[in-house]
C-alpha positions in Angstrom: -76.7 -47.3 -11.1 -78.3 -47.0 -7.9 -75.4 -48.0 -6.3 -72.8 -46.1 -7.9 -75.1 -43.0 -6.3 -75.8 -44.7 -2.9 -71.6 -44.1 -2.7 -71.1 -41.3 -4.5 -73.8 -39.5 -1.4 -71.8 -41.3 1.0 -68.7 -39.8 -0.7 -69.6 -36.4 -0.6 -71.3 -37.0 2.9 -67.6 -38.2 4.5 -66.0 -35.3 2.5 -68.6 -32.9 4.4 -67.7 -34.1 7.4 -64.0 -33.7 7.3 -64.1 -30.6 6.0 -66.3 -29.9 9.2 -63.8 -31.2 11.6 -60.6 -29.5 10.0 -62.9 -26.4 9.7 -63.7 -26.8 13.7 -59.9 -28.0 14.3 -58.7 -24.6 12.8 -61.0 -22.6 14.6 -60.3 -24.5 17.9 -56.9 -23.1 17.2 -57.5 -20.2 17.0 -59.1 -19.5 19.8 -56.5 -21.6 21.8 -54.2 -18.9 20.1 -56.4 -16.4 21.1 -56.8 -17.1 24.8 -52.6 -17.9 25.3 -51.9 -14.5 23.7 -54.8 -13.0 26.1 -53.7 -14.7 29.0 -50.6 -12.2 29.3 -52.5 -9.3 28.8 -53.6 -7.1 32.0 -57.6 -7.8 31.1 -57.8 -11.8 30.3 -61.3 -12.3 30.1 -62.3 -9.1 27.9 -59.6 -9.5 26.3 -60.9 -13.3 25.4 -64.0 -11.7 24.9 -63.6 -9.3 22.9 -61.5 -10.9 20.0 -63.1 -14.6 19.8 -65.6 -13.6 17.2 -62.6 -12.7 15.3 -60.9 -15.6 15.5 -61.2 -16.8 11.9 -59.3 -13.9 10.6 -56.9 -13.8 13.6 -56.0 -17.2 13.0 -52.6 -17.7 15.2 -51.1 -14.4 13.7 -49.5 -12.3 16.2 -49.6 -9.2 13.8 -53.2 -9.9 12.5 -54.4 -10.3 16.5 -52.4 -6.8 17.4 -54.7 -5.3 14.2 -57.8 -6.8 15.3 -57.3 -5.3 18.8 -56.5 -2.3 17.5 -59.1 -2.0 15.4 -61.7 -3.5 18.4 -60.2 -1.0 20.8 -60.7 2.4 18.1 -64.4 1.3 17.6 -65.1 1.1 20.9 -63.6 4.6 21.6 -65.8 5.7 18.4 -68.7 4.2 20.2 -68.1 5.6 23.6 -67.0 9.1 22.2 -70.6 9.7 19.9 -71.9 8.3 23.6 -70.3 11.1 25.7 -71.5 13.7 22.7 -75.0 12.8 23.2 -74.9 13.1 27.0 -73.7 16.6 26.3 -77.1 17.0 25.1 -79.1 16.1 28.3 -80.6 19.4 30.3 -80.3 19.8 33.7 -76.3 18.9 33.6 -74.8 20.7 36.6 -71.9 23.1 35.3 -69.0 20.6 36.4 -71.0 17.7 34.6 -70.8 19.6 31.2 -67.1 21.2 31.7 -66.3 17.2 32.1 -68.4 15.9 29.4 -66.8 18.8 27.1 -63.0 17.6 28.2 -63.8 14.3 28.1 -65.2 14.3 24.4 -62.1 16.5 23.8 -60.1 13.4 25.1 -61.8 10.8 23.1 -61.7 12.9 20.5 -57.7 12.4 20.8 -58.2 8.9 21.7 -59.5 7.9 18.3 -57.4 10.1 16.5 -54.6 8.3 17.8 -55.6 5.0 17.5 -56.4 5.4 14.1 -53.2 6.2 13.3 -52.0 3.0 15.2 -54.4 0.8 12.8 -52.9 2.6 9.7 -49.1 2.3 10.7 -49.7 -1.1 11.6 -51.7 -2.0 8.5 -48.9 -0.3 6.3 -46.1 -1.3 7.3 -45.8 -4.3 5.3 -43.0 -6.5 5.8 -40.6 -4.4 7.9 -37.8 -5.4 9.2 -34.9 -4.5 11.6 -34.8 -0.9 12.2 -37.5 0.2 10.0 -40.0 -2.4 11.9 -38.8 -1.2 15.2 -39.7 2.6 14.0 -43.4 1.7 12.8 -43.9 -0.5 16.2 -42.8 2.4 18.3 -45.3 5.1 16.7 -47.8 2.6 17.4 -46.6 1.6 20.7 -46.5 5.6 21.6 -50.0 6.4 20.2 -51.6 3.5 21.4 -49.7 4.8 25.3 -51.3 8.0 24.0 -54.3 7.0 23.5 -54.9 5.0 27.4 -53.7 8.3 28.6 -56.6 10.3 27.0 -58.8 7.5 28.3 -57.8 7.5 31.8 -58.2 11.6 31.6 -61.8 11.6 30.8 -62.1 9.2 33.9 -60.3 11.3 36.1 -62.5 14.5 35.1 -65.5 12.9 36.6 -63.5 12.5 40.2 -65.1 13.9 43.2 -68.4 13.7 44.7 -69.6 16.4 43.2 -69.8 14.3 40.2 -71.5 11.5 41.8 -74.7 9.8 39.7 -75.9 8.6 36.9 -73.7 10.6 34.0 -71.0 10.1 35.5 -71.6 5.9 36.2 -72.6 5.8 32.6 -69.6 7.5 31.1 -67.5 6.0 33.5 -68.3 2.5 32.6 -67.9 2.8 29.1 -64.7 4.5 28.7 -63.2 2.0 31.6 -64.4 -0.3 29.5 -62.7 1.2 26.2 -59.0 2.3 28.4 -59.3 -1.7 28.8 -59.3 -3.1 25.8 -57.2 -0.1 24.5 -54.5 -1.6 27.6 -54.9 -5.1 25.9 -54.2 -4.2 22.5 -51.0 -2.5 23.7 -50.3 -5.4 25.6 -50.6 -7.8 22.2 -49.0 -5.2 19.9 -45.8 -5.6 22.4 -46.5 -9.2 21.9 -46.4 -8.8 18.1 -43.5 -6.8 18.3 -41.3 -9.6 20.5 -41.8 -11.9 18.4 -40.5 -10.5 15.4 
């Protein structure tokens, strides 16, 4: 009887330990899935960054890594844009540092909107083909271009000297940060779309 148990725990110990390794295996190719599809993107690294933790899901799906960037890249502009609200709050903004603040939360504000709608076409559009698939892929394509643009905008509004300091180094950085990712996920939702 002893025995019988001594292998049955030695059984169930090996079975453990495979699972492990194919477990590990899978993930390993993910992220090796992960990193080639990142590697053509204009942002490698963040892009590497940015998605591993998400590699389970990903898997080596082309559409489901064009969702999870998409959907990386809107909560980062959610982040960034309640962010830019609350330094609209601060007293002692000079007049130019709130007139940018204002258009640049105005710009986010777009931003999400439109990247939003890039998660939801590309969430719904099931299993498009042909024409149809080309049609959803371009509104997202075209929002998600959209979307950079309103980025970029907010950036610009804080040019000059005049603007030179800490608001503008702190919203700077973070919507650089989001127009980045938001540049990868374009980059891997043309990927999705080539390979289809």
């Amino acid at each position: 009887m002893a025995s019988s148990s001594i292998i049955f725990l030695f059984f169930s110990l090996l079975c453990i330990v495979c699972e492990a390794r194919s477990s590990t295996a899978a993930r390993s190719g993910a992220s090796n899935f992960i990193k080639a599809s990142c590697s053509a993107t204009k942002y490698p690294s963040l892009c590497i960054q940015s998605l591993a933790a998400f590699a389970p899901s990903i898997q080596r799906s082309p559409r489901q890594l064009a969702q999870t960037a998409l959907s990386v890249s809107l909560e980062r502009a959610k982040s960034t844009q309640a962010f830019v609200s609350k330094m609209k709050k601060f007293g002692g903004l000079k007049r130019r540092e709130y007139e940018a603040i204002k258009d640049c939360i105005e710009e986010m504000s777009e931003s999400v909107d439109r990247l939003s709608k890039s998660v939801q076409e590309l969430k719904y559009m099931g299993q498009a083909k042909g024409q149809v698939f080309l049609w959803h892929v371009s509104n997202v394509e075209t929002w998600v271009s959209a979307a950079l643009t309103d980025e970029n905008t907010c950036v610009d509004g804080f040019a000059g000297r005049a603007l030179d300091g800490k608001i503008k180094a702190s919203i700077g950085a973070r919507v650089i940060n989001v127009a980045q990712v938001t540049s990868n996920a374009l980059s891997l939702v043309n990927q999705f779309a080539s390979k289809q």
